[in-house]
Structure formats: C-alpha cells, structure tokens
N, C-alpha and C positions, 0 to 999 in steps of 0.2 A: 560830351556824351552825345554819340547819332541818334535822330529820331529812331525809336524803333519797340525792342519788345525786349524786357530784364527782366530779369527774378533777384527776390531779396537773398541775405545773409543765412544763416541757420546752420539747424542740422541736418534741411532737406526735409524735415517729414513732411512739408508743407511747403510748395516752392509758387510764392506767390512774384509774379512778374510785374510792369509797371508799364503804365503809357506817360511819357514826359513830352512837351513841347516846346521845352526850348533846353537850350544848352546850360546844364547845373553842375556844378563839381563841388563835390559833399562826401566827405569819407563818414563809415561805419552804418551799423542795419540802422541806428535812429534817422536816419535823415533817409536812410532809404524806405523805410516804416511809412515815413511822413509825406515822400513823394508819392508812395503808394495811396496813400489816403485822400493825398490831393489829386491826382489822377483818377481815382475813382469817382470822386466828386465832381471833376470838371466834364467827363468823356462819359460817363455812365449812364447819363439821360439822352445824350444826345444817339449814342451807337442803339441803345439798345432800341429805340424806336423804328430803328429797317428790319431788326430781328425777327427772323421767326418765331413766332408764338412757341413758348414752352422751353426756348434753347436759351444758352447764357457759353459763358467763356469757362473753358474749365480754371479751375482754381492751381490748377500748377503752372498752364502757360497761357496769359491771353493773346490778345490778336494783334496783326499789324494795323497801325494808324489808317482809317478812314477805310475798311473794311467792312461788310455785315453781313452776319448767318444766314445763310441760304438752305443748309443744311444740317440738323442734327440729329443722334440719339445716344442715348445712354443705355447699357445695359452692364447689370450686376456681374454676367461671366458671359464671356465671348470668347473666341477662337480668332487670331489675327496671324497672317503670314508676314515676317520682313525678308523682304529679298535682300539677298547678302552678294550680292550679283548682278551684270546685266543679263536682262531676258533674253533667249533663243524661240526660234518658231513652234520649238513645244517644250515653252513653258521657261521657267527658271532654273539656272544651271547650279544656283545655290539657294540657299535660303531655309526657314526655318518657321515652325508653328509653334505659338503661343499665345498662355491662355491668363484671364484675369478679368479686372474690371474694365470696359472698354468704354470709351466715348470720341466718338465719330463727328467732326466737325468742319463744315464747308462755309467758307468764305471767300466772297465775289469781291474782289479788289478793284478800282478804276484805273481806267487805262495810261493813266498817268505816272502811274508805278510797276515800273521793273518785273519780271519775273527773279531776277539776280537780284535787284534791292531788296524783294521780301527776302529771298532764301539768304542772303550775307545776313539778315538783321536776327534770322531765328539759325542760325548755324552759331551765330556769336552770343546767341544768350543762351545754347543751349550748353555749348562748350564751357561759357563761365560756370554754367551752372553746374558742371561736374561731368555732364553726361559726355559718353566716349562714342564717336561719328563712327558707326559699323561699317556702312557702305553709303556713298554718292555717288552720283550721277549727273548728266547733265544732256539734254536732247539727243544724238543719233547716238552718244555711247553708253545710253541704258539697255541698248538692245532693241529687239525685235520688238515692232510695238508696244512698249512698255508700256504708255500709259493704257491703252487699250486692256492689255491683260492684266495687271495691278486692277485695274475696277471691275475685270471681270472674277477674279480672285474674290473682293472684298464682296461683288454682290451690291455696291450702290454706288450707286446712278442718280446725280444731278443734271438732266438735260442730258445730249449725248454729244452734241456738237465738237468736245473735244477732243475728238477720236480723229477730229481730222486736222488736227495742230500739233501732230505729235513733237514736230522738229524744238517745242519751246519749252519742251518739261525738263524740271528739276527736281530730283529724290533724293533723301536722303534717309537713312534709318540709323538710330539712337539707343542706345542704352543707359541706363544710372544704375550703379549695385547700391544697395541701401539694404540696412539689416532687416529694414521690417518687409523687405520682399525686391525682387528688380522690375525698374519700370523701364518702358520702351514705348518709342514714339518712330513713328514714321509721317514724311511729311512728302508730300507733291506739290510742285505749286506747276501751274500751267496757264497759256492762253487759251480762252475758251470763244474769243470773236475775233471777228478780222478786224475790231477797231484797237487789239491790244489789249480789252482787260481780261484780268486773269481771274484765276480762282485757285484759291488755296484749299487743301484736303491734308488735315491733320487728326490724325489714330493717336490716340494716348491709352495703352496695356500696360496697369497696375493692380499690385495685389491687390482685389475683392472680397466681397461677399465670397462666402465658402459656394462649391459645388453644390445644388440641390441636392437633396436625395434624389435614391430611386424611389421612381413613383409619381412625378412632379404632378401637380393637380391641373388640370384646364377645364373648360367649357366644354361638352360634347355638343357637334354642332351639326354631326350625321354619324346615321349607322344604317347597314344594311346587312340582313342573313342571309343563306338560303342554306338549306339541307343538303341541297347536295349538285353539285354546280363543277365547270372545269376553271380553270384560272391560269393566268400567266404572270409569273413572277419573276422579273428579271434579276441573273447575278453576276452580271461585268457590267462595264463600264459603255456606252453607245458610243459607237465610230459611225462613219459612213456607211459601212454597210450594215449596219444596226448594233444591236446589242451582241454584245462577246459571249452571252451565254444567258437561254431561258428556260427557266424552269417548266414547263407544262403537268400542270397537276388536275386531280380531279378529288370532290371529297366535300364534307362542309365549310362553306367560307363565312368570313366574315368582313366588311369593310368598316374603319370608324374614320371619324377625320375630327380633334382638337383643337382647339381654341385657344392659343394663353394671353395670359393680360401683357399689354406692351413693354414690360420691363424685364418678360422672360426673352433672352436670344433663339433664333432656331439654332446653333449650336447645343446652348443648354438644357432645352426640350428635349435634344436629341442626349444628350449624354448621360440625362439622367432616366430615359428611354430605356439607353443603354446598360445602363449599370441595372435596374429593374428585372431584363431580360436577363444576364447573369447570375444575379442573387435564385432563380428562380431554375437556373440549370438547361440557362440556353447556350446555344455555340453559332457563334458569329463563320457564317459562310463568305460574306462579301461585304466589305463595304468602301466608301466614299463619299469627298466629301466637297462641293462648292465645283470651280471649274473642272476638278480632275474626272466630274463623273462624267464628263461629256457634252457635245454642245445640243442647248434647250432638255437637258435631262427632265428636269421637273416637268415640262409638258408630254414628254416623251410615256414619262413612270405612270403619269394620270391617267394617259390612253388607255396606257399597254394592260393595265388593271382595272381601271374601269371606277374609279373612284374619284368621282367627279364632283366636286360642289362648289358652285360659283364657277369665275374664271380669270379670277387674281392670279394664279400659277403660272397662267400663260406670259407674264408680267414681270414675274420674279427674278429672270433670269438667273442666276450661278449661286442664288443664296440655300441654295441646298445640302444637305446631306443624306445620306443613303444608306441602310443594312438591310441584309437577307440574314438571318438567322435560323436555326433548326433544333426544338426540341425533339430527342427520342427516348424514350423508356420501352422496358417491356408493356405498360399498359398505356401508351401515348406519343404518336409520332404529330410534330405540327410544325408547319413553317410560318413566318412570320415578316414582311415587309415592312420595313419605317421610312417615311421619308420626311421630312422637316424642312421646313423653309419659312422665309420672311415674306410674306404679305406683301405687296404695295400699299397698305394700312398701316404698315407699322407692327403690327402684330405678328408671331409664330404661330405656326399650323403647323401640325402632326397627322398625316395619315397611315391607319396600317392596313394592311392585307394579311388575313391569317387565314390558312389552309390544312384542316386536316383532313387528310388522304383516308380513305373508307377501306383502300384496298392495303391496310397497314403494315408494310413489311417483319414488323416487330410485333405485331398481333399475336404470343404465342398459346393462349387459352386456348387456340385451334391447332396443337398439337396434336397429335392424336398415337392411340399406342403403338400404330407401326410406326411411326414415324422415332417415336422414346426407343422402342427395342432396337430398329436398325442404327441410331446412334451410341445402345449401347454396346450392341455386337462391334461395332467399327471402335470406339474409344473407349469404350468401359464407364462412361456413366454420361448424364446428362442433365442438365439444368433445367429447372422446373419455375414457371416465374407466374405462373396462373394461379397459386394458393397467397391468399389475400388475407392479413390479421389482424386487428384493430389495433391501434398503433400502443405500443410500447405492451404487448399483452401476446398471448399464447393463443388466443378465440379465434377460430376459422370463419372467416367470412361467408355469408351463402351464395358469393358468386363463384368461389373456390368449386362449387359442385361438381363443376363441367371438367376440371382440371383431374380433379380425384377420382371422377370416374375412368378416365382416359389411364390413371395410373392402373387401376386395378383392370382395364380391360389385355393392359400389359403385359400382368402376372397371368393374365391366362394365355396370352400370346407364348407366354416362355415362361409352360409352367416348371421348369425346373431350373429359373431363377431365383436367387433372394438377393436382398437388396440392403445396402447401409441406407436410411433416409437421414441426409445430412442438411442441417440447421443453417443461413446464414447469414448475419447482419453487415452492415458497414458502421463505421468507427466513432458513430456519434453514443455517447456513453462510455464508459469503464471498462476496461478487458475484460474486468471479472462478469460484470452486467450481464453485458452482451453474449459471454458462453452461456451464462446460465437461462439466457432467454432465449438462444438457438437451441438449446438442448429442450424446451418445455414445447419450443413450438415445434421441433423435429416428433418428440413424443406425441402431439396433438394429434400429428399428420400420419402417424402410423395407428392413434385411436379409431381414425375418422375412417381409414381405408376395412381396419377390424372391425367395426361395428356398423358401418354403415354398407357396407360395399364384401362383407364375408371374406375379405383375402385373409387367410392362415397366419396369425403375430410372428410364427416361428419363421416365416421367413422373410420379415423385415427386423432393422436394429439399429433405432435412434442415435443418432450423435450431434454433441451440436460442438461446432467450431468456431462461434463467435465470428469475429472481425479477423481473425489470421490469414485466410483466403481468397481475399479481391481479385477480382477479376475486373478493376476499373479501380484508377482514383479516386479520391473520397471527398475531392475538394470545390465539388457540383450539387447540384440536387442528381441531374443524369445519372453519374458516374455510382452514387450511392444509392441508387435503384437498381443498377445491375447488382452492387453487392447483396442486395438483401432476393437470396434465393432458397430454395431447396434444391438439391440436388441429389437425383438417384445411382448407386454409384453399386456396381456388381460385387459380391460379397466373394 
C-alpha cells in the first residue's frame, strides 16, 4: 500500500481515511479500523501543531502526509460551483452550482512532493471510495486561467502568488450518490513558490444543516434614514463601461448593513434574505451572484449607494451576491437592494438599500372623479383600491374618506349614471366566505356614499363576487392586493 490518503470499509455514511507509514497488507474494515486508530495516534499531535487555530481535517477525507492547514472554514449551507469543463476567457463552458454543507480546506505541502503525487494519492482513494471523477484536468488543458478564475468563483484567497504558476495545476471534481443525499468534492492542487511547494484546496459539498428560514437573525451594525433623498440602485451586472442598467430613484430611503455569526455563509444570509422578501410579495428584478456580477462589484454596489461601513468590502473580492427586487401594491410601491458578502473576518454582512418613491405610480387614493368617469365612459367600469377594511370585516377604514368622496363627486359628474358597486377578495378563505364578505363590504360602501356623502341608494346596487374575478394571481402577497378591490361598473 503507497504512502498516501484511504478511507475505511462501510456503508459510506461516514468515510473515514487513514495516514499509514509503512507498507501493511491486511484484509477487511477490522484491521483497517485499527490502522486508523493507530494513525490517528502517531500523526495527530504531530500535524496538528502547524494548524491553524480552529481547523482540523474533515472527517471524510484527511490530508496528504507532511502537509498543514493554512486555510479553513466550515459553513452549515453554502453555494459551490464544480467545473465540469475546461475554462474559456469568460468564464466556464460547463459546470454546475450546488448547495449543502460546505468545508473549505487549504494545505501547504513541501517542496519535496509532487503536484502529480498528491493528486494520484487523493484520485486513488477517492475512486476506491466509490466516488465517480466528473471532470480533471491538468495545467494548460484546464483552460483559460483556470486557476485564477476557480478562486475567483469560490471568493478565497490564500496569498495570491499562485496566480502566476498557472502552468502546474491539477483539478479534478467528484461526486458519490448515497441515499442520505450526494456529496462532491473538488480538489486543486497547485505550485504556489518558485521553490516547488504546492498547496492543496479541497471543497467537500454534503447534505447539511436544512436551509435557514426566512428572516435569518444578525447584528445590526448600521442604519441610516432620510425622508426623502435621491438614490441609485443598480440592476445589471458592471462591465467596463459600468453597470448594464441603473435605477435613479427619488423618495424615502433607507440603509442597513448585518452582522452574522461566523457559521452563517454569505450565500445563506443571502438566501434566506431571499426567501424573506418572497413570502412577503416581492419580485426579484435582477440578480447575481460571486464572479458573474462583475469585476470588484462589491466595491463598486458600496459607492454607487452609499452605504458604507468600514472597509473590509474593498477586500472581499467575488464573495458576493446581489438582488434588486420590487414590491408594488395599490397602497405601496418600494425597491429594495441586498448585497451579501464574506468579510475578510470570516464573518457575512448583509447590506440593503430600500427606496420608496413619494412620486408613487400606484398611488391610486389620488384618483379623482374625472379621472373614475373618463375610465368609465371609455370601458364601462373601474377599479377602486383606496376603500380600506379592517381585515377579515366589512368596517371602512377612515382613510377610505378621501376615496369615497372622489366616488360621489363622480355621480355628480354623471348625474345620470348608476352604478353595480362590486365587492372583491382574493382566494385566501372559502368560496362561500369570501362572497359573503364581498357582498357586506360592497353594502358598507354604498351605506357610506348614502349617509355620509347624500348620493341617491336608487342608483347604486351592491354585489359581491368573492374571489371569482382576479385580476392577478393569488400566489403573492402583491398579487392578492390587487385582487381585493371595489369596483364601479355602469348599470
């Protein structure tokens, strides 16, 4: 048996590997159990002493002989790319994103040893181990700076010097199927000095920890308001000659910027960001994520908005992610920036920019009754979204006032109009419910214009049509804010 790096026997759920030092031949897991035990015992005081503070060997594969940590982190859910491909000058011609538990491991081997010795020793204990070689490589036929763009991909950087040895890398990326979820590994090993020694970078992505919720908790570590301010929010990706597309808005803003404990990923901050702004009935205008937003994006987003704290960002390089998103209702139009990234700390930071616009395109309490009559001479009726009811109830709100008078100044515009005032919810409750609480609150709204505002009963006439009518899908908050309307429809 070669010096090098094995995994035991099993079912796999647990692929524990071995350092040996001399040549043994011993069939079945008991003697393999045992070489592990004694390898742990003879090499485990000695390696772990150049380690970095906090790191260790993951438990599925350890390291090559006479190596030590130079780099580590672990995170519960991460985002990891394997190139399935060599690299072209923009970008990877194949390849693939996925997601799991991640752990990120950098070892500095001596010069004494191979770039080909390490990678035959973990090629051959990966292969025993079951796992199927997706794609390798080997120095000029990875592609276009491969190594260069794989760490600009992943976002970490030990030292940079090996950006200028590209000619000595070797990649390879892995898979194992196993019932409790598939794991994959990607492996580099490269020279990183002109005396020969190299450094190995091994990603191991296995089912985790579940996805956070939305809502993920941090530190708030800045905020900033103002009433009413302009703002630029970008929504492409920056080329050379800048960003693909920017928003210019005016209106109240807000900045925050997030704090999370070291074991959140900025992926995860970002995803669970994500899912947050959905549940809540936003719509994703743009987004992006690590190299593809563009080069120094993260310095770039910090300017362009103006939400600045500290200057770690400038540092981060490509560990970013990026959204624009856009809530609108009839009573609420707002945009909203995220951008996430890894610290040079170790830690995730979240900053948002949130803009509501004062000049509100969707604003429609500022209807007014020429504006209701000329919609409904041209179409025969018109949607009403300024009558406000206290939720699951028939009760007119008092800011509805403004709306209801706008109706009755209508009927005098076109006094020899009358009108169906029609009822209408979206789909959360019962068919039956729902008619019957369009039809109470249709009734309210033609009490409100009779008694408060003198228009004649005889020429309105309540209907309510529940949830049969959308005018939007129901599977938003947005979407079922347009459903729930009045509408005044020519008799």
């Amino acid at each position: 048996m070669d010096q090098g790096i094995f995994f035991s026997a099993g079912k796999m759920r647990s692929l524990f590997p071995i350092l040996v030092t001399k040549a043994v031949r011993c069939p079945g897991i008991f003697c393999l159990t045992f070489l592990f035990q004694a390898a742990l015992f003879l090499w485990a005081p000695v390696l772990a002493a150049a380690d970095i503070e906090g790191s260790s060997d993951h438990p599925m594969l350890t390291r090559f002989p006479e190596t030590e940590i130079a780099a580590y982190s672990h995170m519960q859910f991460e985002r990891a790319w394997r190139p399935l491909a060599p690299s072209k000058r923009k970008g990877f011609s194949d390849g693939e994103w996925v997601e799991g538990g991640f752990t990120w491991i950098v070892y500095n081997a001596p010069a004494n040893r191979s770039t080909l010795e390490i990678y035959r020793n973990y090629e051959k204990a990966l292969t025993e181990a079951g796992f199927k070689i997706d794609f390798n490589c080997k120095k000029e036929e990875c592609g276009y700076k491969f190594i260069n763009k794989m760490l600009d991909i992943s976002g970490r950087m030990v030292g940079g010097s090996e950006r200028w040895i590209p000619e000595t890398g070797r990649f390879l990326s892995a898979s194992l199927a196993r019932e409790e979820g598939e794991v994959w590994v990607n492996l580099l090993i490269h020279e990183y000095t002109s005396e020969g020694e190299s450094r190995i970078r091994l990603e191991i992505i296995e089912p985790g920890a579940p996805r956070r919720p939305a809502g993920l908790k941090g530190k708030e570590v800045g905020n900033k308001s103002v009433k009413y301010d302009e703002a630029s929010i970008a929504a492409a990706t920056w080329t050379r000659d800048g960003f693909g597309d920017v928003l210019e808005l005016e209106g109240e803003i807000e900045w925050k910027a997030i704090r999370y404990d070291s074991s959140v990923s900025a992926y995860e901050a970002f995803a669970s960001n994500r899912n947050g702004y959905a549940e809540k009935g936003y719509r994703v205008l743009f987004e992006c994520h690590l190299a593809s937003c563009g080069n120094n994006f993260i310095r770039r987003i910090v300017k362009l908005n103006g939400n600045v704290i500290g200057g770690g960002e400038q540092w981060s390089k490509e560990s970013g992610h990026y959204l624009l998103a856009k809530f609108s209702s009839p009573r609420k139009l707002e945009y909203i920036s995220l951008l996430t990234y890894l610290h040079p700390k170790g830690h995730a930071i979240s900053r948002t920019l949130s803009v509501k616009p004062q000049d509100i395109e969707f604003d429609l309490i500022s209807v007014t009754g020429e504006t209701m009559a000329n919609e409904i001479d041209k179409s025969g009726r018109v949607a009403v979204y300024g009558i406000y009811f206290d939720t699951d109830s028939a009760n007119i709100k008092p800011d509805s006032a403004k709306t209801l008078a706008e109706i009755a100044r209508l009927l005098k515009l076109r006094p020899d109009l009358t009108l169906y005032i029609d009822g209408h919810t979206d789909d959360q409750g019962s068919d039956d419910y729902n008619l019957d609480l369009s039809k109470k609150r249709a009734t309210a709204v033609v009490a409100a214009l009779v008694e408060h505002y003198g228009v004649d009963s005889g020429r309105l006439e309540p209907r309510g049509l529940g949830e049969s009518q959308p005018v939007a899908v129901n599977d938003s908050e947005e979407g079922r804010s347009w459903n729930r309307r009045v509408e005044l429809v020519a008799r």
